[in-house]
Structure formats: structure tokens, C-alpha cells
VOPAGU-2260 file (C-alpha; in pm, 1 decimal, decimal comma):
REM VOPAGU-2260
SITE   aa  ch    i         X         Y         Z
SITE  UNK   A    0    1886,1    -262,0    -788,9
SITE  UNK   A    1    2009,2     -36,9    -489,2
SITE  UNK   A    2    1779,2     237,0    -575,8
SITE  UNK   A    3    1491,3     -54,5    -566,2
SITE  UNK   A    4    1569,5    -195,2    -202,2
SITE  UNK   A    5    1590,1     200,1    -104,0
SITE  UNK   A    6    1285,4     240,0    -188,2
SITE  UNK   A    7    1127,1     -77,9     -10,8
SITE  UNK   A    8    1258,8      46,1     283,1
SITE  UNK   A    9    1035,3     331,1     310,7
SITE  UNK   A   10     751,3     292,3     526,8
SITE  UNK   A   11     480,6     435,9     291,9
SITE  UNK   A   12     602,0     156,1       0,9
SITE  UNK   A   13     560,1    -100,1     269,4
SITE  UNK   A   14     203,2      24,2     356,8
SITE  UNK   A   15     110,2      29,8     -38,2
SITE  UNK   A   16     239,3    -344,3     -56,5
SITE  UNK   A   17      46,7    -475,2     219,2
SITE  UNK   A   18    -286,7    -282,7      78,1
SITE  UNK   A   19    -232,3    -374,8    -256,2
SITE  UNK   A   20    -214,2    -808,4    -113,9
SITE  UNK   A   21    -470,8    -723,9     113,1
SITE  UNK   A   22    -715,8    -585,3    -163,9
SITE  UNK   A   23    -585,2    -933,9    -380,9
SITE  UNK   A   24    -688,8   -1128,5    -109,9
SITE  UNK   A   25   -1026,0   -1005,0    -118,8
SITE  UNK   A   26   -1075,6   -1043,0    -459,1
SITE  UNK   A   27    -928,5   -1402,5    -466,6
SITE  UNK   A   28   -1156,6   -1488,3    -162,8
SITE  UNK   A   29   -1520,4   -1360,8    -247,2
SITE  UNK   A   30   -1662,7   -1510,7      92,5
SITE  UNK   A   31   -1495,3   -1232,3     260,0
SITE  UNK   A   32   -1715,4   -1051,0     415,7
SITE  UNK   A   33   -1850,2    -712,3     288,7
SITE  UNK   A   34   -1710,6    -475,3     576,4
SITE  UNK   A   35   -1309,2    -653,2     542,2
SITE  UNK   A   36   -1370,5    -590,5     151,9
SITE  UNK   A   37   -1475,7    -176,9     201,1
SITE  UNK   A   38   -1199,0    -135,6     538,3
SITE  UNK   A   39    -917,4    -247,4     217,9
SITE  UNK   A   40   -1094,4     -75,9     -16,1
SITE  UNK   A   41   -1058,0     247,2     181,0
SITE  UNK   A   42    -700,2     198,6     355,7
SITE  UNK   A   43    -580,6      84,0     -44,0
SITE  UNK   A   44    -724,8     469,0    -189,0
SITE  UNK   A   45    -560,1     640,4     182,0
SITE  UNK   A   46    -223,6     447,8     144,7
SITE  UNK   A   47    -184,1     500,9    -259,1
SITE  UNK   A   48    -241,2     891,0    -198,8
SITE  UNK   A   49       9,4     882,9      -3,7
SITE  UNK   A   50     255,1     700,5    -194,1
SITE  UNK   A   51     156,8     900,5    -492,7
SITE  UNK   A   52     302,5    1212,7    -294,3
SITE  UNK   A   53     574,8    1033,3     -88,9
SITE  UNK   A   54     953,7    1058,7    -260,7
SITE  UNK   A   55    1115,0     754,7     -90,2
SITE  UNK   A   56    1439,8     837,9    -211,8
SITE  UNK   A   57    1444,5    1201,0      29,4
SITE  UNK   A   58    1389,0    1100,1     336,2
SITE  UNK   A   59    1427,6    1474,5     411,4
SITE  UNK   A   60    1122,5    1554,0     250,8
SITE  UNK   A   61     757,5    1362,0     216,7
């Protein structure tokens, strides 16, 4: 469990859980219009990149 609220505290996790409610949001709420729908869309593919390469448990290191 510690290892878990480490890694919440790291900025890019954080980022990647905001995207990924943000892009649940959009799909829950279809009236959305189509530019909020792409702007997630994008910042979801930017942020996930970057947690894909981010080590949250070095803060040394990205």
C-alpha cells in the first residue's frame, strides 16, 4: 500500500488520472462538444507517453 500512495504522489500519475476522468466524461456525456472531446483525446495520448516513460518511484530520474 505505501508503494501505491508513492506513486500517486507523482505529478505525471496525477496528470494520467485526471486525463483518463476527463476522456470518461466525454464518453459518458456525448453532447460534449467535438473540440473538448479531440483537446482530451490529445492531452490523454501526451500524458500516457509520459507516464509510460516516467518511474514514479525515482524521483532522481524521469
Amino acid at each position: 500500500m505505501k508503494k501505491i500512495s508513492e506513486r500517486l504522489k507523482s505529478p505525471v500519475v496525477i496528470a494520467q488520472i485526471i486525463t483518463i476522468l476527463g476522456s470518461l466524461v466525454v464518453a459518458i456525456m456525448p453532447e460534449i462538444s467535438e473540440p473538448v472531446d479531440k483537446i482530451v483525446y490529445a492531452l490523454t495520448i501526451i500524458v500516457n507517453v509520459f507516464a509510460g516513460l516516467n518511474n514514479p518511484t525515482d524521483r532522481e530520474n524521469f
